[in-house]
N, C-alpha and C positions, 0 to 999 in steps of 0.2 A: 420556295414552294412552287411546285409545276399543276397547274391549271390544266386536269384531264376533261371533266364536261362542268358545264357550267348552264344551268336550265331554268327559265321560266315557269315560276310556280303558282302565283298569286298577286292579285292588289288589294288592296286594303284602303279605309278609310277612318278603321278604327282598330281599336289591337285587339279585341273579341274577334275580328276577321282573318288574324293575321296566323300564320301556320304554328304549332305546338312549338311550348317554348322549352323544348329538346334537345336543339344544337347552339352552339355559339353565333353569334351575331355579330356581323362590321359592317355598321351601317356607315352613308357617304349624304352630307349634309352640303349647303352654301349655297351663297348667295345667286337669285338665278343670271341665268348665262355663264355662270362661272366656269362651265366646262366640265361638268359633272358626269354626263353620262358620256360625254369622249371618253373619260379617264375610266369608265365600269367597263368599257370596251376595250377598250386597251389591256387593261389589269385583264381580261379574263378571252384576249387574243379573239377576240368576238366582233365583228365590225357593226352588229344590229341586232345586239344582245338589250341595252340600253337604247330607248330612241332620243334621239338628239334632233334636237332642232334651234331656230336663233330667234325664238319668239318664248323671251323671256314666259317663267309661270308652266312652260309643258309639263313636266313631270306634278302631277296632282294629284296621286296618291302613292304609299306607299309598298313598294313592290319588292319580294323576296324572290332571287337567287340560289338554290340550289346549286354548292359549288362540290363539285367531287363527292356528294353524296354524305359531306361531313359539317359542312357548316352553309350559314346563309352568310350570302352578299343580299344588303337590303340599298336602294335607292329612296331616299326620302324626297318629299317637296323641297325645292327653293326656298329659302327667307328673304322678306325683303320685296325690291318692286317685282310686280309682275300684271298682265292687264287683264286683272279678276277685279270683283267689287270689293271694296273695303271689308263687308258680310262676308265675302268667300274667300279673304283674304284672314280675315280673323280664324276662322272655319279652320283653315289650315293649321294656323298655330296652336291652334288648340290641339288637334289631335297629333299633331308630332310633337308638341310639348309631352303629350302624354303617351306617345309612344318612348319615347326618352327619360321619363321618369320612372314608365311601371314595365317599361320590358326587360322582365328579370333574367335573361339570359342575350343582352346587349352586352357584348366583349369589349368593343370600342366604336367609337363613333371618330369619323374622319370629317373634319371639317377643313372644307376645300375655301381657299381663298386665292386671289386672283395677282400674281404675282407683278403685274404692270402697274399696280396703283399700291400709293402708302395705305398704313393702315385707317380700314372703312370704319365710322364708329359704329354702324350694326353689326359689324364683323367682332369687334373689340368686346361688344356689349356681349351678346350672343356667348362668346368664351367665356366671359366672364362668369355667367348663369351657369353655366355648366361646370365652372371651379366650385360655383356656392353649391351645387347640389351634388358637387362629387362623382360626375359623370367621368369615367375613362373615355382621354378623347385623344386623335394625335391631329395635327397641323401639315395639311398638301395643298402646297403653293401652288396654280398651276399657270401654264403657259408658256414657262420659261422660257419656250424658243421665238417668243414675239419680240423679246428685249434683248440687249446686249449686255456679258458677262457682266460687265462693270455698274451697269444700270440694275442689274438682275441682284449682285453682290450690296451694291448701298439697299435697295428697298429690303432684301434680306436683313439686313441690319438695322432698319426702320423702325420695323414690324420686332425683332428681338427685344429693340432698347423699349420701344412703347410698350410691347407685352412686361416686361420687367418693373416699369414701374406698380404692376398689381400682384406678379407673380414673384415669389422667391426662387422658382426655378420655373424655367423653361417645358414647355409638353414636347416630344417627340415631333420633330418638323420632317418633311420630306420635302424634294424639290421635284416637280413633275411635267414635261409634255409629253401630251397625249400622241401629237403629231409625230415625233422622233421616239418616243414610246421610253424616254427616258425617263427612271425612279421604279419604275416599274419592278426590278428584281428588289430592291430596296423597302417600298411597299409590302409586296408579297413575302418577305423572309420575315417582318414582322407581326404582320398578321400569323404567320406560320409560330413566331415566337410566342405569341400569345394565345393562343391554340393550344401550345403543347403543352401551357404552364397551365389553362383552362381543365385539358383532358387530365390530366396528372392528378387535379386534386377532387376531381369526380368519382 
């Protein structure tokens, strides 16, 4: 998929806010700092498309993407620490639980985890929730160029054999830096896959 514009439309803090549920949805989840909005930047050749910053908790609501005029890129809140109060911390999860639950035109949800560390147990749990409820999701690792092939290759493996003991199959994993701008076509060609199988039966 080639990324012609890619637009700032709205934020939201509930899904009565959120743009008509019209086009397909790939929304991008995890933990904060996890590298979230480098990778919205990246995926959409945008260097301040997504604002980024290293003060865990910035992104606090959720913000849709107009991507080539056919579907939304959604940036959700972080899960997990961030330096809000416990009340606005709850706050959050309530309203992207329920943005994940009742947005009926959510294609897939990407949850980004952090590829330098074994598997997180909010990370672990968080999937898990999302098998029970049946949510279409895929798995981008990111960071990969902080670590070495071989460090990079065992915690891939970490994270497989952990995920296995709940799952009978594996979700679609991707491997990603933002920085060397690697997974990127990889990303985007399945998002593009699951678009076309989207539009087809509309």
């Amino acid at each position: 998929m080639i990324i012609k514009t890619a637009t700032f439309v709205t934020s939201s803090t509930k899904n009565s806010q959120c743009p008509a549920p019209d086009m397909p949805e790939f929304a991008f989840i995890g933990r904060s700092n996890v590298g979230k909005s480098s990778l919205i930047n990246m995926l959409t050749n945008q260097n301040k498309l997504a604002k980024t910053s290293g003060t865990p908790g910035k992104t606090q609501t959720i913000n849709h993407f107009l991507i080539n005029s056919q579907w939304y890129l959604v940036d959700l809140p972080g899960y997990g620490y961030a330096k809000v109060s416990k009340k606005m911390r709850a706050t959050f999860e309530a309203f992207i639980r329920s943005y994940i639950l009742n947005r009926e035109n959510l294609a897939c949800l990407f949850v980004l985890v952090d590829s330098r560390h074994e598997p997180q147990a909010i990370d672990v749990e968080f999937i898990r929730w999302l098998g029970e409820e049946s949510v279409p999701f895929a798995i981008i690792t990111t960071k990969t160029d902080k670590i070495t092939p071989s460090v990079l290759a065992k915690n891939i493996e970490i994270y497989k054999t952990r995920l296995l003991e709940e799952w009978e199959e594996l979700p679609p994993m991707f491997l990603s830096s933002s920085q060397k701008k690697h997974g990127r076509d990889e990303i985007l060609n399945y998002i593009e896959d699951v678009f076309t199988v989207i539009t087809k039966k509309q």
